[in-house]
C-alpha positions in Angstrom: -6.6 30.1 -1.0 -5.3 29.3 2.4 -1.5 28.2 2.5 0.5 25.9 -0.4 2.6 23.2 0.7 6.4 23.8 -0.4 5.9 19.9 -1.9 3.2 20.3 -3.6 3.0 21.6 -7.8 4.2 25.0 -7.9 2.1 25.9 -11.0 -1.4 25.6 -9.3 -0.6 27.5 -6.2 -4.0 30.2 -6.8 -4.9 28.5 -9.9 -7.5 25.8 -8.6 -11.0 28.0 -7.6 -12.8 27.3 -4.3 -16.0 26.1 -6.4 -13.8 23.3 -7.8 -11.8 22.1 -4.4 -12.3 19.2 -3.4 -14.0 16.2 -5.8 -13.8 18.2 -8.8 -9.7 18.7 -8.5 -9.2 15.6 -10.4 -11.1 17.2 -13.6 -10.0 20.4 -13.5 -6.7 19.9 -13.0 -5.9 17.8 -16.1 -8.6 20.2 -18.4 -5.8 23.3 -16.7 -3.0 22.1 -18.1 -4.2 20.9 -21.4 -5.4 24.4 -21.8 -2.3 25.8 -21.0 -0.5 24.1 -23.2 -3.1 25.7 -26.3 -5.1 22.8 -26.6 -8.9 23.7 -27.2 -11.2 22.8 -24.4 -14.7 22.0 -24.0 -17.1 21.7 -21.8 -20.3 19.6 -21.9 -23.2 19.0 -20.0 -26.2 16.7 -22.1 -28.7 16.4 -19.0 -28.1 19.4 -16.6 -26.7 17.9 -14.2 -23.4 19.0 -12.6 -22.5 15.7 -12.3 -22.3 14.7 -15.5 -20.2 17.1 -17.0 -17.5 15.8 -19.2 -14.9 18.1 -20.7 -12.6 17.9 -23.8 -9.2 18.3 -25.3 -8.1 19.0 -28.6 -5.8 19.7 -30.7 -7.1 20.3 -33.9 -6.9 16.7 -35.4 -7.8 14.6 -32.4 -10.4 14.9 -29.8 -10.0 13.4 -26.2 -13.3 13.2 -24.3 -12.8 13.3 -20.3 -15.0 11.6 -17.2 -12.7 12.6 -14.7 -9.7 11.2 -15.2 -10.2 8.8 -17.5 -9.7 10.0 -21.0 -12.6 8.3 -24.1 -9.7 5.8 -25.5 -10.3 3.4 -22.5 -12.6 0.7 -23.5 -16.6 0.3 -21.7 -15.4 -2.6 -21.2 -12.6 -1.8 -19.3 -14.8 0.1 -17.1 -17.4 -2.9 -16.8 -14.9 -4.9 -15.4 -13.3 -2.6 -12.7 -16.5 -2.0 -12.0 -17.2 -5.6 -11.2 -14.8 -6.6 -8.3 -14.5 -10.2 -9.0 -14.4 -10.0 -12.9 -11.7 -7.9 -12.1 -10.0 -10.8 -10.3 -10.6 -13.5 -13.1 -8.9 -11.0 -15.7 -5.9 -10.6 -12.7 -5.3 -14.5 -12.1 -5.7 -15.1 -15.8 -2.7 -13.0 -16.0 -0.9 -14.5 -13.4 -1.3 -11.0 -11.8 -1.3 -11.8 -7.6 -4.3 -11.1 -6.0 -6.4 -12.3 -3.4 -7.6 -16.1 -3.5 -12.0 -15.6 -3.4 -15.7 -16.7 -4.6 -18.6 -14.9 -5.5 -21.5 -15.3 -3.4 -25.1 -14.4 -4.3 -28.6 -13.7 -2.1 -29.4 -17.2 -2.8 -26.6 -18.5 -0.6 -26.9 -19.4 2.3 -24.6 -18.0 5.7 -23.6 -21.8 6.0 -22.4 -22.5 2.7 -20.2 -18.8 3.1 -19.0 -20.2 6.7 -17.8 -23.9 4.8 -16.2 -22.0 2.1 -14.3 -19.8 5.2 -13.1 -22.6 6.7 -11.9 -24.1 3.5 -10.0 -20.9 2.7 -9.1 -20.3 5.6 -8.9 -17.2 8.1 -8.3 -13.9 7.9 -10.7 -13.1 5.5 -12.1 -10.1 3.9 -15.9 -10.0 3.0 -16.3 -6.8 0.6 -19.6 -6.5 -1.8 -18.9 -6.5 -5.4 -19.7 -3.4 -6.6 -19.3 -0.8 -4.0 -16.6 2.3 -4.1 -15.1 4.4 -1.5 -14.4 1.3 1.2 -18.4 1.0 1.4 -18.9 -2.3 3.0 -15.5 -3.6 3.1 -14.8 -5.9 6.4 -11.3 -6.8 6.4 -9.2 -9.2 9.0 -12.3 -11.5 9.9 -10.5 -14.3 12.0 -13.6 -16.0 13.6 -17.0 -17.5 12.1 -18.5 -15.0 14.3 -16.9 -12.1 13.1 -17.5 -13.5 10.1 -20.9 -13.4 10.2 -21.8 -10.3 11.7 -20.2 -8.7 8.7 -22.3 -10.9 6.5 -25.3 -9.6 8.5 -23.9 -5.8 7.8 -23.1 -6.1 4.1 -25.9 -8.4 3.3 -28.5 -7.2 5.4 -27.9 -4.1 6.9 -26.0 -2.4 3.8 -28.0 -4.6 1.2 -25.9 -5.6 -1.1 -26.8 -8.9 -3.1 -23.4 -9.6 -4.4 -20.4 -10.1 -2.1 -16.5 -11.4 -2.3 -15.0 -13.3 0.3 -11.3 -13.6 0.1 -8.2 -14.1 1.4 -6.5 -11.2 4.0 -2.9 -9.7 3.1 -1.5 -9.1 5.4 0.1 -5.2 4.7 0.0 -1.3 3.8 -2.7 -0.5 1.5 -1.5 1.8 -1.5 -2.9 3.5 -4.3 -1.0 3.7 -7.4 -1.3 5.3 -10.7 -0.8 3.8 -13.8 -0.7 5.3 -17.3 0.5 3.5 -20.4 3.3 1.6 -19.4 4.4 3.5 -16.5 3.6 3.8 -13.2 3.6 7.7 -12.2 2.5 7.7 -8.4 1.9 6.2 -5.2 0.8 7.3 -1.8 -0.5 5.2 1.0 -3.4 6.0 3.4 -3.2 6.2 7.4 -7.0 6.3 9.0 -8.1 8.8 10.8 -5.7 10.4 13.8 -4.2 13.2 15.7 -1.3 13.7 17.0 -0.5 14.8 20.7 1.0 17.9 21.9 0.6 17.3 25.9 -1.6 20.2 26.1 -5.1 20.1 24.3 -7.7 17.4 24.5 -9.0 15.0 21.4 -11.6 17.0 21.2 -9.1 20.1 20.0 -6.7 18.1 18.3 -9.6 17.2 15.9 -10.5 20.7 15.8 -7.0 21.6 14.7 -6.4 18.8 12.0 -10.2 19.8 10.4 -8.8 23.3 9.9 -5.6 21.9 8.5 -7.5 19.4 6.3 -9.3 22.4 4.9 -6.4 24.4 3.6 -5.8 21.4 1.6 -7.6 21.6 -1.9 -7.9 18.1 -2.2 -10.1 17.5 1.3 -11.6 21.1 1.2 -15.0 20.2 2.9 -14.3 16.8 3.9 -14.1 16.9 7.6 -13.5 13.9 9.9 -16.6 13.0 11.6 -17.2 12.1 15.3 -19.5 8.8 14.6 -19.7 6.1 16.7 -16.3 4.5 15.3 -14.9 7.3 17.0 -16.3 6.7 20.5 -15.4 3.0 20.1 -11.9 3.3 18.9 -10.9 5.7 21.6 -12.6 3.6 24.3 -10.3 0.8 23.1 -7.8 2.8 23.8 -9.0 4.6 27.1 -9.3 7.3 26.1 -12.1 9.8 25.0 -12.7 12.7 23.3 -11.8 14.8 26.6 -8.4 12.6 27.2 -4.9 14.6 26.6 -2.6 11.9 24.8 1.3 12.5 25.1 3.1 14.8 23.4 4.3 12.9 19.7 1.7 9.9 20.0 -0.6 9.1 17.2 -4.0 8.3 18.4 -6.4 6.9 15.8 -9.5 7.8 15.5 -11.2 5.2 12.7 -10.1 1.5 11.4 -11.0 2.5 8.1 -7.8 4.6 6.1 -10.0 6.2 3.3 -8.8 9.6 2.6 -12.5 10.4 2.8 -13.6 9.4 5.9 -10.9 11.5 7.5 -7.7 9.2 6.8 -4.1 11.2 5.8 -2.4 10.5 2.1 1.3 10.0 2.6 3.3 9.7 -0.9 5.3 7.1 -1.7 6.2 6.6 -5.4 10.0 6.6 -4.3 9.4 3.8 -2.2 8.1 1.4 -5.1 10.1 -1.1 -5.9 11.1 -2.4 -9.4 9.0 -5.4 -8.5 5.8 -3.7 -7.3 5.6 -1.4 -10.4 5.6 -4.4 -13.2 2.5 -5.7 -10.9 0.8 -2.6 -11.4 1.6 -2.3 -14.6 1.1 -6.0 -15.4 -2.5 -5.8 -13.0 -3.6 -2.6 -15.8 -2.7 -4.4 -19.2 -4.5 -7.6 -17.6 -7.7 -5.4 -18.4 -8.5 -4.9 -22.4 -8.9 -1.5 -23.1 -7.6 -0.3 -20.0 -4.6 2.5 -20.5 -4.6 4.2 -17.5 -6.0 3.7 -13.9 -5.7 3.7 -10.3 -4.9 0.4 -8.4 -5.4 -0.6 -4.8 -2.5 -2.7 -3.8 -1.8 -4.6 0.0 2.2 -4.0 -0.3 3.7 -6.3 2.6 7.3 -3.8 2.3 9.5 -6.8 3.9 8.6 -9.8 1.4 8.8 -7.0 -1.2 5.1 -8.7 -2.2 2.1 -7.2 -3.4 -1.8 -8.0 -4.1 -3.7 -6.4 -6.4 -7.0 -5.8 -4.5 -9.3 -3.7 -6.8 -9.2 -1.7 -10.5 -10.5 2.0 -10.8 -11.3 3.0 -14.5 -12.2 6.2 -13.1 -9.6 7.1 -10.5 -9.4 10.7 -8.5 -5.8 12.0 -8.6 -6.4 14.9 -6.2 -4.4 12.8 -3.4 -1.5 12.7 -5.7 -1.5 16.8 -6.5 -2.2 17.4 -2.5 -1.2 14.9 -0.8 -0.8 15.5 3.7 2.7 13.9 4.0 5.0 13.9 1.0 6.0 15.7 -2.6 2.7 15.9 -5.1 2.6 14.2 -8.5 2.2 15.8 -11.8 -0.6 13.0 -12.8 -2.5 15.7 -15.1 0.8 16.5 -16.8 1.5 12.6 -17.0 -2.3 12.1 -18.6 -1.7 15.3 -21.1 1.6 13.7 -22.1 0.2 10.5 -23.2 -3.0 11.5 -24.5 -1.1 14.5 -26.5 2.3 13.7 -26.4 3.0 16.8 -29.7 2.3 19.1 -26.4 5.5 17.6 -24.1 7.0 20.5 -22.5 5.1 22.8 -23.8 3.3 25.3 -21.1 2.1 28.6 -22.8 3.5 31.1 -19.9 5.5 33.3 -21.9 7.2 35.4 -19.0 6.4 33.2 -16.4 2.5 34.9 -17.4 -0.4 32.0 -15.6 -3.8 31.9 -16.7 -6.9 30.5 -15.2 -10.1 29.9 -15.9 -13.3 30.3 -13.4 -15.2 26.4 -13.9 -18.5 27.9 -11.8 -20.0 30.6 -14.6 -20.0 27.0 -17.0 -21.8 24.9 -14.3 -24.3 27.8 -13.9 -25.0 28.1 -17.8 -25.3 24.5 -17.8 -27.6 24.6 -15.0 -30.4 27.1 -16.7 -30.2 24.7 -19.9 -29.1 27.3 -22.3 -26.6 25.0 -24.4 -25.2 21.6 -24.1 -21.4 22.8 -25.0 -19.1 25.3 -24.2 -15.3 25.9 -25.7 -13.4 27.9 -23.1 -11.7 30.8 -24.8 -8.1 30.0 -25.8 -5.5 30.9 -23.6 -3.2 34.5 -24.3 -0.2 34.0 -26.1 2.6 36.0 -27.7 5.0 38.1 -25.2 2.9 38.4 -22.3 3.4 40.6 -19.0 1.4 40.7 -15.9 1.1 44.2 -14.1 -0.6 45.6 -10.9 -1.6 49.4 -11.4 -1.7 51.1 -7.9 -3.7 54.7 -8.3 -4.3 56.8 -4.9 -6.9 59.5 -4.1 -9.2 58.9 -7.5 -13.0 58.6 -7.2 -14.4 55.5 -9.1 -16.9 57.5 -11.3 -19.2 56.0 -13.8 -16.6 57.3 -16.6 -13.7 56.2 -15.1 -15.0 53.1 -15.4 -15.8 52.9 -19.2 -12.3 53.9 -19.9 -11.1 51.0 -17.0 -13.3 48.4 -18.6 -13.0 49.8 -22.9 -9.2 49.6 -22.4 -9.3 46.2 -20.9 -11.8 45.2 -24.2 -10.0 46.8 -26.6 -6.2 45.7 -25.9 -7.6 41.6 -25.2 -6.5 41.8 -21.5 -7.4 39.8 -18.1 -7.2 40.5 -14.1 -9.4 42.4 -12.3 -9.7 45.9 -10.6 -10.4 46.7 -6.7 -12.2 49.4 -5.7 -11.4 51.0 -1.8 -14.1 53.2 -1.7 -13.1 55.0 1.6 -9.7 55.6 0.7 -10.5 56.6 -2.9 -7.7 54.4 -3.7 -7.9 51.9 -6.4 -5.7 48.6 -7.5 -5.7 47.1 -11.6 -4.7 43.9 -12.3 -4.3 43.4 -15.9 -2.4 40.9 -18.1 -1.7 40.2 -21.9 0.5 41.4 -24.4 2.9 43.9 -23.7 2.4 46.3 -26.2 -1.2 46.0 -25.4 -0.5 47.0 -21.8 1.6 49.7 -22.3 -1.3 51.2 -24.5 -3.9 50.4 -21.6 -1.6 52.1 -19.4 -1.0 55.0 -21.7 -5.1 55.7 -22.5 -6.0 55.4 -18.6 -2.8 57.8 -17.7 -4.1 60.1 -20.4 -7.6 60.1 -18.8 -6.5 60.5 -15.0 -4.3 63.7 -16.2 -6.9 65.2 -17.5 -9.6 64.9 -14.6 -6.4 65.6 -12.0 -2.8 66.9 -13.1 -1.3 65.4 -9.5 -2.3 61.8 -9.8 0.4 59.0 -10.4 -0.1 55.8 -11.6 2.4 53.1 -9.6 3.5 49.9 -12.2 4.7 46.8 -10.4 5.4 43.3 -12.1 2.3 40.9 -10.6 3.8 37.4 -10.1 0.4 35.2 -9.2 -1.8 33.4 -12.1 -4.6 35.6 -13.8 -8.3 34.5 -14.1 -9.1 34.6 -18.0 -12.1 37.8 -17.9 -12.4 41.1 -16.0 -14.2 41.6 -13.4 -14.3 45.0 -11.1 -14.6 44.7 -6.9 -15.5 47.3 -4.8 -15.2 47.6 -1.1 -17.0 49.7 1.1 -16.7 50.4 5.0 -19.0 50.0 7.2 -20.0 53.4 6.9 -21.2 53.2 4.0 -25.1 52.0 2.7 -24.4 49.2 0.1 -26.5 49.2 -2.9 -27.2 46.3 -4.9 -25.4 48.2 -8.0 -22.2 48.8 -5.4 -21.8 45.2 -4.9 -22.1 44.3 -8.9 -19.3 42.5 -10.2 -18.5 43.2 -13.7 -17.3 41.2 -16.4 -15.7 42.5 -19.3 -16.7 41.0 -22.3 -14.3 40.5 -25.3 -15.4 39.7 -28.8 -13.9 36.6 -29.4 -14.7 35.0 -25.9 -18.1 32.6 -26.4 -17.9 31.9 -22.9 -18.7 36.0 -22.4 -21.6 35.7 -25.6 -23.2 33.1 -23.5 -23.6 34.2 -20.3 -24.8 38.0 -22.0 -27.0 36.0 -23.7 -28.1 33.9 -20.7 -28.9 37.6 -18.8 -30.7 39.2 -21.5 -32.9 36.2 -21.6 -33.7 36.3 -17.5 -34.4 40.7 -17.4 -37.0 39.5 -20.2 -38.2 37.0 -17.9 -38.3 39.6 -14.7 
């Protein structure tokens, strides 16, 4: 999964799937570790549509349903107003919460009455439209009329937004913080796009460089910077281009914009926060009714130890906090777990240091062909677990061999999965679950291997890295060898009590009818 960061959270190094890096981080991550812990998890999906699935913890007595990060006790109304830039700003002032002096403006005004109100406020300004999300359409540091209203004629007419806020410019370093309950739980700020120069390579390369960096990174994982225009134009202002070789050690920026998104790094700094700046954030969230946990965008001017609150998200992504480019990660979905369930503090079912995972993409994929509208995830293993890699050499992969591979793994509840060398007759088991249970899956297969050859030997060593909750069976060929579509099958064991198993059986009875 491409290298881990020594800062970043130890328990999801090879626990976060490739089909969910990336956007889905945020949602996965918190439904993880509330599934670790034992709490019963569901996934559901009322209009096949992937992006719309919400998930669910529980623990028995109380249900928590999930968009993202935001967990069902915050208010719609809470969301209607974060939603709704300048609403948000009415709740903010009428808590004495500081942020940016602004007025709404509408289709029906006119550029002149916008320029007047300028000049009454005063420059810099910001022109931003009310409802947009990810930075879309937000000018910031106007300082003429002009400039002023060529962003109007970008937002307004270009962009088409009806709606727009003009407001004051604060002046300083745009942060992102996390707030839950009473507490703020993380920070990181955003520099825009850049490279840094070595001396040798060109632009061009150091952007080829930081893209492959950017993509061992689970929260950016196919979210490349983009050469656009802004690019060219940035660079020119700079002299350079994309063929210049900066200086070894200078930062060249590549965008104005510092949205993680459009290429800009997340640097964490919840250590730097003062006392000050977390009771606005804190103050800025309870401004909003219904509103217990969110993610705030805040101008923090570090020297006047002052702050603006700029905008609200109800819905925030935390997947900057868990991977952030510069800094130590945050435990948000530990934080959210915590309040949400706080009967579950501490408590992380990995008896022996034992991780489970679960795959998210077999649930989209049910979801997808309509066959139910829920799924519960199979509970996590418990008791006195122990994960083991079983190392077999020169054993041919027969038919037989494995039944007894994949009844053993049935029949004693285990997880991991088994890879097949085909040239080197050599084979590799993964397996997990309780001890005694592995010990008579090691016993049954031993037993069968003696029988069909007195001279093999089985090698036991501990495995340290998380297990994926199933079974499935790889085989690898060389090139040598013709591949088959039944060679290439991989093969899920199905236990009894998992419905995530009955259902997809279910789903491919249903399509060799079809075929």
């Amino acid at each position: 999964m491409g290298s881990y960061s020594k800062d970043w959270l130890p328990h999801l190094k090879d626990s976060v799937p490739k089909d969910v890096q990336g956007l889905k981080v945020t949602s996965y991550s918190i439904a993880l570790e509330g599934w670790r812990r034992g709490l019963i998890l569901k996934y559901y999906n009322r209009r096949r549509n992937p992006l719309r699935i919400r998930y669910s913890l529980s623990d028995g007595e109380k249900e928590i349903i999930f968009a993202g990060s935001r967990g069902s006790p915050v208010s719609n109304e809470a969301v209607k107003i974060c939603i709704d830039k300048y609403l948000t700003k009415k709740y903010l002032k009428e808590a004495n919460v500081p942020t940016p002096e602004g007025a709404l403006f509408n289709s029906e005004h006119s550029k002149d009455e916008i320029l007047s109100y300028a000049k009454e406020l005063g420059y810099p300004l910001v022109v931003k439209p009310v409802d947009g999300s990810g930075g879309k359409g937000v000018i910031a540091n106007i300082r003429t009329d002009q400039e002023l209203l060529d962003a109007l004629s970008i937002v307004r007419d270009d962009m088409k937004f009806e709606k727009i806020i003009v407001e004051e410019y604060f002046e300083g370093t745009d942060y992102r913080i996390y707030v839950i309950g009473d507490k703020v739980v993380a920070a990181f700020d955003r520099i825009p796009a850049n490279v840094i120069g070595d001396g040798k390579n060109t632009i061009a390369k150091l952007l080829e460089l930081k893209i492959e960096e950017r993509q061992k990174n689970p929260a950016l994982y196919n979210r490349p910077i983009t050469v656009d225009q802004e690019v060219h134009n940035v660079l020119r202002s700079k002299g350079y281009d994309l063929n210049s070789v900066p200086p070894k050690g200078e930062r060249v920026f590549l965008k104005t914009k510092n949205n993680v998104s459009s290429g800009g790094d997340s640097r964490d700094v919840t250590d730097d926060l003062t006392d000050e700046i977390k009771d606005i954030a804190v103050r800025a969230t309870q401004a909003i009714p219904g509103l217990l946990q969110a993610g705030l965008d805040v101008m923090v001017n570090k020297e006047k130890n002052k702050a603006m609150v700029i905008e609200i998200n109800a819905r925030p992504s935390i997947r900057n906090h868990l991977y952030p480019m510069i800094g130590k990660a945050r435990d948000i979905p530990k934080e959210i777990v915590d309040f949400y369930f706080p009967n579950t503090k501490n408590k992380r079912i990995n008896s022996n240091n034992v991780l489970f995972y679960f795959e998210l993409k077999a649930i989209n994929d049910i979801f997808r062909k309509g066959l139910t509208k829920e799924i519960t995830v199979p509970k996590i293993p418990e008791g006195d677990l122990k994960a083991s890699k079983f190392s077999i050499q020169e054993v041919r992969f027969t038919t037989e061999l494995k039944k007894v591979i994949e009844n053993g793994v049935k029949l004693n509840n285990l997880h991991g999965y088994m890879n097949v060398i085909e040239q080197k007759d050599k084979m590799d088991i993964v397996v997990a679950g309780n001890i005694l249970n592995l010990e008579k899956f090691k016993k049954a297969l031993d037993s069968y291997l003696k029988k069909t050859n007195k001279n093999i030997n089985i090698t036991e060593k501990e495995y340290s890295s998380p297990i994926k909750l199933g079974f499935e069976i790889k085989r690898n060929f060389s090139s040598r060898v013709k591949k088959s579509d039944s060679d290439t099958e991989k093969l899920q064991t199905r236990t009894p009590n998992n419905i995530l198993s009955r259902i997809i059986e279910r789903l491919n009875n249903i399509i060799r009818k079809k075929n």
